[in-house]
C-alpha positions as CSV (number, residue, x, y, z in Angstrom):
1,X,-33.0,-80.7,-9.8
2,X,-35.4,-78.0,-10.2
3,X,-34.4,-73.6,-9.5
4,X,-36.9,-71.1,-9.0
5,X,-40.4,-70.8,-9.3
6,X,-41.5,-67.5,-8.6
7,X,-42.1,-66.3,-12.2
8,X,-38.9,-63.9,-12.0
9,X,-36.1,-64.2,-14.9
10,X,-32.8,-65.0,-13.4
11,X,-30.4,-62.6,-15.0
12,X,-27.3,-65.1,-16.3
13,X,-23.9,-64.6,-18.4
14,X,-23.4,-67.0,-21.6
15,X,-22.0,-70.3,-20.6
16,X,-24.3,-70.9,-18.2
17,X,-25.7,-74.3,-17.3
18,X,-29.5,-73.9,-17.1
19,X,-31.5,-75.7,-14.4
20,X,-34.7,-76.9,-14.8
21,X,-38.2,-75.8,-14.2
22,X,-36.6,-71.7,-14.0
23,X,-36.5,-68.9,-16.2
24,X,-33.5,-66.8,-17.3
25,X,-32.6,-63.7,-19.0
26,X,-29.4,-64.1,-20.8
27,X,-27.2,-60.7,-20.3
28,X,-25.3,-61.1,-23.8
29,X,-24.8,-63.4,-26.7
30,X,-23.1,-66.6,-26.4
31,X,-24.2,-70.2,-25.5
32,X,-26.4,-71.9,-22.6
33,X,-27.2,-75.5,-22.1
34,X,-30.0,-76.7,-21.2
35,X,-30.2,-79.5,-18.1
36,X,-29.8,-83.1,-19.4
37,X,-33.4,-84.3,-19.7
38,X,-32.8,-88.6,-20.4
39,X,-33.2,-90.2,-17.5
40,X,-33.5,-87.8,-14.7
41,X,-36.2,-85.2,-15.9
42,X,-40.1,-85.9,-16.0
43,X,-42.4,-84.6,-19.1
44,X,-43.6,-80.8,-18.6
45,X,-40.5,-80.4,-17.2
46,X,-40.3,-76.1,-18.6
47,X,-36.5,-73.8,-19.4
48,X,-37.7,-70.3,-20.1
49,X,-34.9,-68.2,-21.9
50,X,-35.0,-64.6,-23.1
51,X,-32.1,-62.1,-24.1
52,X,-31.8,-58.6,-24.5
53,X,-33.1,-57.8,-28.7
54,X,-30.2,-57.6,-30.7
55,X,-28.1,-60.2,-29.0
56,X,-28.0,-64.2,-30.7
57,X,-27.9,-66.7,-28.3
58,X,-27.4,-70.6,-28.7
59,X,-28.7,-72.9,-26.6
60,X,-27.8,-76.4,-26.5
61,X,-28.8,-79.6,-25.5
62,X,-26.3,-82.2,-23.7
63,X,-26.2,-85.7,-23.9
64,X,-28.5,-87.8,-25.4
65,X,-31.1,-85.0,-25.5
66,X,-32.2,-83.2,-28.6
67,X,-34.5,-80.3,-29.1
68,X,-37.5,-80.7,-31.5
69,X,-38.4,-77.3,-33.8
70,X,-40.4,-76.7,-36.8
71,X,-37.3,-77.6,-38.9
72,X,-36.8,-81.0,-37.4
73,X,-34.5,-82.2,-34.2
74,X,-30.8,-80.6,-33.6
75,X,-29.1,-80.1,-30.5
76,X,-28.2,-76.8,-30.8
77,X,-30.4,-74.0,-31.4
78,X,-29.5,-70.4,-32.9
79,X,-32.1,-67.3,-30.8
80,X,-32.0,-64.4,-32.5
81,X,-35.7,-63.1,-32.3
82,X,-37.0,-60.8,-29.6
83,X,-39.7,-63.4,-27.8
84,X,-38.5,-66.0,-25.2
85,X,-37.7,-69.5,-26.4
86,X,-39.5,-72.3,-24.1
87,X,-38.7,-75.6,-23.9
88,X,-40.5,-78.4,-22.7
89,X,-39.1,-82.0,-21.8
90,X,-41.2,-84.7,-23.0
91,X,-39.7,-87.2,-20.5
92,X,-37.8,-89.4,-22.6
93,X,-34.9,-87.4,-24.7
94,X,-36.7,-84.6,-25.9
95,X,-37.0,-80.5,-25.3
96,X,-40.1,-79.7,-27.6
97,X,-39.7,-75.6,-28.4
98,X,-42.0,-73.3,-28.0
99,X,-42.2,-69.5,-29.1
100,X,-44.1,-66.9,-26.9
101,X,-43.6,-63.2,-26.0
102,X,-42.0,-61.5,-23.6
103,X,-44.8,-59.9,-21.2
């Protein structure tokens, strides 16, 4: 299952299952999964998320997917910074973050 490509951030409320290979702008705080990765996802497989500064925003993994930070794996996350969280699928269980900014 993939969403959109054009580059544009899809404007979503908390609770919202992502899809993969799309980018979202969360309109408040709250929580967002992530797609299951295991066993229907390939590696590079991308979830772009960015909020509104001020807001926090968890993001969660479901299933038997994790996601891998600096600290070590979880499967829940807490955003609170200003950049966008990106998150990569490794193609077996895994959604490897990465930190950029917001252009």
């Amino acid at each position: 299952a993939t969403g959109g490509g054009s580059g544009l951030y899809i404007p979503v409320p908390p609770a919202t299952a992502l899809l993969a290979d799309t980018r979202y702008y969360v309109t408040s705080g709250g929580t967002v999964t992530l797609p299951l990765g295991t066993g229907s996802l390939t590696a590079g497989t991308f979830v772009k998320v960015t909020k509104k500064p001020g807001y926090t925003v968890f993001i969660n993994a479901i299933g038997a997917d994790d996601i891998a930070t600096d600290l070590g794996n979880d499967t829940s996350i807490e955003f609170d910074a200003t950049q966008e969280c990106v998150f990569i699928f490794d193609g077996t269980s895994t959604w490897d973050l990465q930190i950029g900014s917001v252009n």
